[in-house]
C-alpha positions as a Markdown table, in Angstrom:
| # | Residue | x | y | z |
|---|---|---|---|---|
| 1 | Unk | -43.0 | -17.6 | 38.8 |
| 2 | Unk | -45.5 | -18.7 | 36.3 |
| 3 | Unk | -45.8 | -21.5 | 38.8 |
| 4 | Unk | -46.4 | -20.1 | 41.6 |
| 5 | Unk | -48.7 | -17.7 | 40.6 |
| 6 | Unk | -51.4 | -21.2 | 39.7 |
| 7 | Unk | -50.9 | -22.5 | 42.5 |
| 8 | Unk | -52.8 | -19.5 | 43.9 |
| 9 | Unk | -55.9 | -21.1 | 42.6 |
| 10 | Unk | -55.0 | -24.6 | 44.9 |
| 11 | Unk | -53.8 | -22.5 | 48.4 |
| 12 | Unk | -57.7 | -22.3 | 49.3 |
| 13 | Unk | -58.5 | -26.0 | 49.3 |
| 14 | Unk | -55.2 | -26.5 | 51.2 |
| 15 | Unk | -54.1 | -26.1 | 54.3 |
| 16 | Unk | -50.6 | -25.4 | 56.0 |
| 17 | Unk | -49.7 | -29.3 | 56.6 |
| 18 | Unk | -49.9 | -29.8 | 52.5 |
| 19 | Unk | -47.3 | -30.4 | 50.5 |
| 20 | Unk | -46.7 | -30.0 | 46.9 |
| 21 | Unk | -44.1 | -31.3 | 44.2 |
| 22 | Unk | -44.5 | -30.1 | 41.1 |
| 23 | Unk | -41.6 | -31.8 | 38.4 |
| 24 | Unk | -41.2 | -30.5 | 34.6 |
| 25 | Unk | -39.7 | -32.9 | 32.3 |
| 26 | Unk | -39.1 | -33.0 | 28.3 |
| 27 | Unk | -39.2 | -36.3 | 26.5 |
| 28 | Unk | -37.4 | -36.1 | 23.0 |
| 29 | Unk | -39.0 | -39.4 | 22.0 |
| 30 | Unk | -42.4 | -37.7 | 21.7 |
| 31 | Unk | -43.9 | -36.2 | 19.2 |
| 32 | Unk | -43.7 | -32.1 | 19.5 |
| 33 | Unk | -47.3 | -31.9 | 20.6 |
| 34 | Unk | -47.0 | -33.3 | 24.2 |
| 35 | Unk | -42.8 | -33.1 | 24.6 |
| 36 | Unk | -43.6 | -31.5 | 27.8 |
| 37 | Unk | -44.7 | -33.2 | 30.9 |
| 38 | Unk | -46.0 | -31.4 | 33.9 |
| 39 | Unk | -46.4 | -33.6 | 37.5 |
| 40 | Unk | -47.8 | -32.4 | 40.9 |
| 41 | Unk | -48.0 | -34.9 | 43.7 |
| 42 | Unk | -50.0 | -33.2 | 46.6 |
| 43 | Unk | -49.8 | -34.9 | 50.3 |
| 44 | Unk | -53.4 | -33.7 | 52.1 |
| 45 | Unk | -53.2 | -35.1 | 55.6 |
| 46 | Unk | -50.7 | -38.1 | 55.0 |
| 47 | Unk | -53.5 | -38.8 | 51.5 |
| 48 | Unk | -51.4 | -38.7 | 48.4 |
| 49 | Unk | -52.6 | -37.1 | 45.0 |
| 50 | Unk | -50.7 | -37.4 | 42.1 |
| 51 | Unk | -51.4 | -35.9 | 38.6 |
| 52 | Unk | -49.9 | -35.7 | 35.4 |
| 53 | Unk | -50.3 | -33.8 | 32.4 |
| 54 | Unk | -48.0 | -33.4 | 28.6 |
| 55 | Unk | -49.2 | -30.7 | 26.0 |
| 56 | Unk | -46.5 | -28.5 | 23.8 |
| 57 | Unk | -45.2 | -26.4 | 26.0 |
| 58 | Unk | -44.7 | -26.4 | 30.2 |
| 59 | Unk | -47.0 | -23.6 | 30.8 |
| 60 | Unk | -50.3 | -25.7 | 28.8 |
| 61 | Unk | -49.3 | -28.9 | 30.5 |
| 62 | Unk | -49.3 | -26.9 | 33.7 |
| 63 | Unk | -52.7 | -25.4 | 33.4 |
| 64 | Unk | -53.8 | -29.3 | 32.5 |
| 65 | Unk | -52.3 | -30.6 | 35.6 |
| 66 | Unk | -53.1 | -27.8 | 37.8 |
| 67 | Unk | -57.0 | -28.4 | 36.5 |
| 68 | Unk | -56.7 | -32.0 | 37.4 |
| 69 | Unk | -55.0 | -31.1 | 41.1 |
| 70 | Unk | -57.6 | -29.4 | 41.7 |
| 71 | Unk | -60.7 | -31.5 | 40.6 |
| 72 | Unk | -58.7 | -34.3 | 43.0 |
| 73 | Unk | -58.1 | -32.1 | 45.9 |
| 74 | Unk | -62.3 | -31.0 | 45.4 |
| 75 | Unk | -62.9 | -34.7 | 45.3 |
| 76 | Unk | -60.9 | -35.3 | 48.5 |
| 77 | Unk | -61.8 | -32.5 | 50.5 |
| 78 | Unk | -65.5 | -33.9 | 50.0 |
| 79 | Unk | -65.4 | -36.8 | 51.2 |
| 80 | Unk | -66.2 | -38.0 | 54.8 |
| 81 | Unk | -63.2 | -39.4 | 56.8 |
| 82 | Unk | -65.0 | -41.0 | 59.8 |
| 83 | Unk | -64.1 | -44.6 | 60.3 |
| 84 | Unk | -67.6 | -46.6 | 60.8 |
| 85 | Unk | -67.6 | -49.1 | 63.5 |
């Protein structure tokens, strides 16, 4: 749910052909501080952006990745996709 509700922020640089994967994972060998590891790959017209982000708990590493998603999918969105001949 908590999920969901960020990706709110992302649905108006995306369109309907996007696809996101977001993955949670916990690494005991870490310290405590960034145990938790957030990753969202995002496919924007066959383009694929892939972020990752650890911090002490899944929602901060979230917010971190979600940031970085978005800075990408800005980045992406920007830039012209005409093939020069």
């Amino acid at each position: 749910e908590y999920t969901e509700r960020k990706f709110i922020r992302l649905e108006r640089l995306l369109d309907d052909r996007t696809d996101a994967i977001v993955e949670f994972s916990n690494e005991h060998h870490r310290s405590p501080s960034d145990a938790h590891t957030a990753e969202v790959t995002l496919v924007i017209d066959g383009q694929t952006l892939h972020s990752h982000a650890s911090g002490i708990s899944y929602q901060s590493a979230l917010d971190m990745v979600i940031d970085k998603v978005e800075r990408r999918a800005v980045d992406h969105k920007s830039k012209p996709r005409t093939n020069p001949r």
